[in-house]
C-alpha positions as CSV (number, residue, x, y, z in Angstrom):
1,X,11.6,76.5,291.1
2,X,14.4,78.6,290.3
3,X,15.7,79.7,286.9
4,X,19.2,80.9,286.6
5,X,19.4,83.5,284.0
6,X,22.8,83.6,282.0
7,X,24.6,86.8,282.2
8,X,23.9,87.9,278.3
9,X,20.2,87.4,278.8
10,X,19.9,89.4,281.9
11,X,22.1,92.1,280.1
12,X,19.5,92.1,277.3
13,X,16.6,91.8,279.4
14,X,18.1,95.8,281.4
15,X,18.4,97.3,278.1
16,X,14.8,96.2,276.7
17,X,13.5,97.8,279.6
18,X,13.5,101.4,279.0
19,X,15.2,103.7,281.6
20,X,17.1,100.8,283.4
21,X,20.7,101.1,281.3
22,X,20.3,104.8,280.2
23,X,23.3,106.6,280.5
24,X,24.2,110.0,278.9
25,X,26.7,110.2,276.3
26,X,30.3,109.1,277.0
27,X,29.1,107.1,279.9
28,X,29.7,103.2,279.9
29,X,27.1,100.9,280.6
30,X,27.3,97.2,280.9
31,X,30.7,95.3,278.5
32,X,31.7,98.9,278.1
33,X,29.5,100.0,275.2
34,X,28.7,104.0,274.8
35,X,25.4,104.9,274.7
36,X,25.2,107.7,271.8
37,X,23.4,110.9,272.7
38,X,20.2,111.2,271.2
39,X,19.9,112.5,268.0
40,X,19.3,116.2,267.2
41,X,17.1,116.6,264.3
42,X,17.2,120.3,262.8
43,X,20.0,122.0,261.3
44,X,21.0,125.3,262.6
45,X,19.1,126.9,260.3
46,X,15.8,125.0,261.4
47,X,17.0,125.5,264.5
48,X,17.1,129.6,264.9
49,X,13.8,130.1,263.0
50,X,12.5,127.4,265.8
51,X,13.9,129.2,268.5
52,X,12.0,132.7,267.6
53,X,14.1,134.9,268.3
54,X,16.6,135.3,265.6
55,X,13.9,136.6,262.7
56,X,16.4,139.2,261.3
57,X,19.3,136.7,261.4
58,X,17.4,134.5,259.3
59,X,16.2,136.8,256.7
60,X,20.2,138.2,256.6
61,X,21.2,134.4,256.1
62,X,18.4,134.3,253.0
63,X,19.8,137.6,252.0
64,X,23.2,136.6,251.7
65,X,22.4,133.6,250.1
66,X,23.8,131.6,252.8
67,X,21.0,129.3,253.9
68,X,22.3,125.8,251.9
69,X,25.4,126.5,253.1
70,X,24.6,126.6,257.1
71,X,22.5,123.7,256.2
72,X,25.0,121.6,255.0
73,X,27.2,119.1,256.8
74,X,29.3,121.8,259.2
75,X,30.4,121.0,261.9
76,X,30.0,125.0,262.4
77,X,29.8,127.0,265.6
78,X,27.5,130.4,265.2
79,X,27.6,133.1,267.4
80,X,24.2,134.0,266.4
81,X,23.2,137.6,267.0
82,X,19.5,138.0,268.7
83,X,16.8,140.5,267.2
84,X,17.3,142.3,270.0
85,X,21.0,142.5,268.9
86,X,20.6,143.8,265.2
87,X,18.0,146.1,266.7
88,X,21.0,148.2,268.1
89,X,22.5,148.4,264.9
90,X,22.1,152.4,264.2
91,X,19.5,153.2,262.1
92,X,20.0,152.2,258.4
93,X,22.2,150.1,259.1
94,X,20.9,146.6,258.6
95,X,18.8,147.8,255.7
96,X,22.1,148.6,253.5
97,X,23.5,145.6,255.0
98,X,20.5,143.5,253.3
99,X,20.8,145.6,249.7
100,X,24.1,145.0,250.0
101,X,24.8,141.1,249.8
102,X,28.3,140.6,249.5
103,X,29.5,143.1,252.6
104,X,26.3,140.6,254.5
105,X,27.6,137.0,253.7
106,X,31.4,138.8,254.9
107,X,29.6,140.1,258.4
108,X,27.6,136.9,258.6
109,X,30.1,134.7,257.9
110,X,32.4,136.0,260.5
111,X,29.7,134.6,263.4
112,X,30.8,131.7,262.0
113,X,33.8,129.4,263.1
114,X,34.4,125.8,261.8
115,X,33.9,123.0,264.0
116,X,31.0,122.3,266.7
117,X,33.0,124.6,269.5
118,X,31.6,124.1,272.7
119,X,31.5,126.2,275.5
120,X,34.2,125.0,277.7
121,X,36.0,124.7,274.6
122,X,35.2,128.2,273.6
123,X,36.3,129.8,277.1
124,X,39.9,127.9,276.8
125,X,40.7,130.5,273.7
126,X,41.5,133.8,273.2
127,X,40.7,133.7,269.8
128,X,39.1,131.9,267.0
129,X,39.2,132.3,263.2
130,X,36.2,132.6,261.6
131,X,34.5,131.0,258.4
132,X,35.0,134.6,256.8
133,X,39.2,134.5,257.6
134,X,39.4,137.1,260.4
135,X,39.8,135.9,263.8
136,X,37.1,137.2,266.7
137,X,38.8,137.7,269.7
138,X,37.6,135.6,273.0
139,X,37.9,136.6,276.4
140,X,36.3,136.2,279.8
141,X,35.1,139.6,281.1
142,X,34.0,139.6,284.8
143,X,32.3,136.0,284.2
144,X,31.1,137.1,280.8
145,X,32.1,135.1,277.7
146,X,32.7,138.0,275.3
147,X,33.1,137.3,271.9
148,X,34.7,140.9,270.4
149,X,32.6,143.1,271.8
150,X,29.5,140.7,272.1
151,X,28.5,138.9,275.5
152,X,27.7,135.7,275.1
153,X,24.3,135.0,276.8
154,X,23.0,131.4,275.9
155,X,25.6,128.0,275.0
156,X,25.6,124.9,273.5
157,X,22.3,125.6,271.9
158,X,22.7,121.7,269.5
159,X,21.5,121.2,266.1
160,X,22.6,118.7,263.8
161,X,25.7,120.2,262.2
162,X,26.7,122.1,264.9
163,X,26.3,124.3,267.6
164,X,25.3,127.6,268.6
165,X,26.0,130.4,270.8
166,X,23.4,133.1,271.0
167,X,25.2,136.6,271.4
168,X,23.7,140.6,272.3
169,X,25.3,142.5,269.4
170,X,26.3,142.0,266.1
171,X,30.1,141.5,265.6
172,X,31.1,143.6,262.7
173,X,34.9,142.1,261.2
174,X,37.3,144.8,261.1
């Protein structure tokens, strides 16, 4: 015996089922509803002391009293210096840096530009104004993203208020 199945049950029935009406975000599924892109749980802050390598970033975001700040609500986009990055710094440098709190919240805060900027967003610019007032300059450099003088060598690295780029050298405003 055959059953006919109404076309709001059957809808129903793909979406209980996991994996049948996934779609990524912006996609449309069935009566043109979007499916939201799954959550992402940790701040950016949470997120660079998961992601290991950003140890001196973090301790220069504590030591510039700048850690409720980047995890607050944002949107922000960070261009977030490596360890390898502040290890170029010459020598000296990012100890006066951390003694010196004010000059490191203005340094730190120029990484930072409002708004989740992703990276097809970031290449369409030529410039960007940072959290700390100053503009960074953007440009693409033989297929480099460079960000001042910084290469850009990891994107759209999500967290829950915003995004981040990770970055080879430390950007100093001028």
């Amino acid at each position: 015996m055959n059953k006919l199945v109404s076309a709001p049950m059957a809808l129903a029935a793909m979406l209980a089922v996991p994996g049948l009406a996934q779609a990524q975000t912006g996609s449309k599924v069935a009566l043109g509803a979007s499916v939201p892109a799954p959550a992402v749980s940790m701040d950016i802050v949470e997120t660079a002391i998961a992601a290991g390598s950003f140890k001196t970033l973090v301790t220069a975001v504590q030591a510039a009293g700048l850690v409720e700040t980047l995890k607050g609500p944002g949107p922000f986009t960070v261009f977030a210096p490596t360890d390898e990055a502040f290890a170029k710094l010459p020598k000296g440098t990012l100890e006066s840096l951390l003694a010196d709190r004010e000059k490191l919240a203005a340094i730190l805060t120029y990484h930072v530009i409002p708004g989740a900027v992703l990276a097809a967003e970031v290449t369409k610019r030529n410039s960007a104004k940072s959290v700390n007032g100053q503009s960074v300059t953007i440009a693409v450099k033989d297929g480099k993203v460079m960000v001042d003088d910084a290469t850009v060598v990891k994107t759209d690295v999500k967290a829950s208020n915003g995004v981040i780029h990770v970055i080879d050298s430390v950007m100093l405003p001028k």
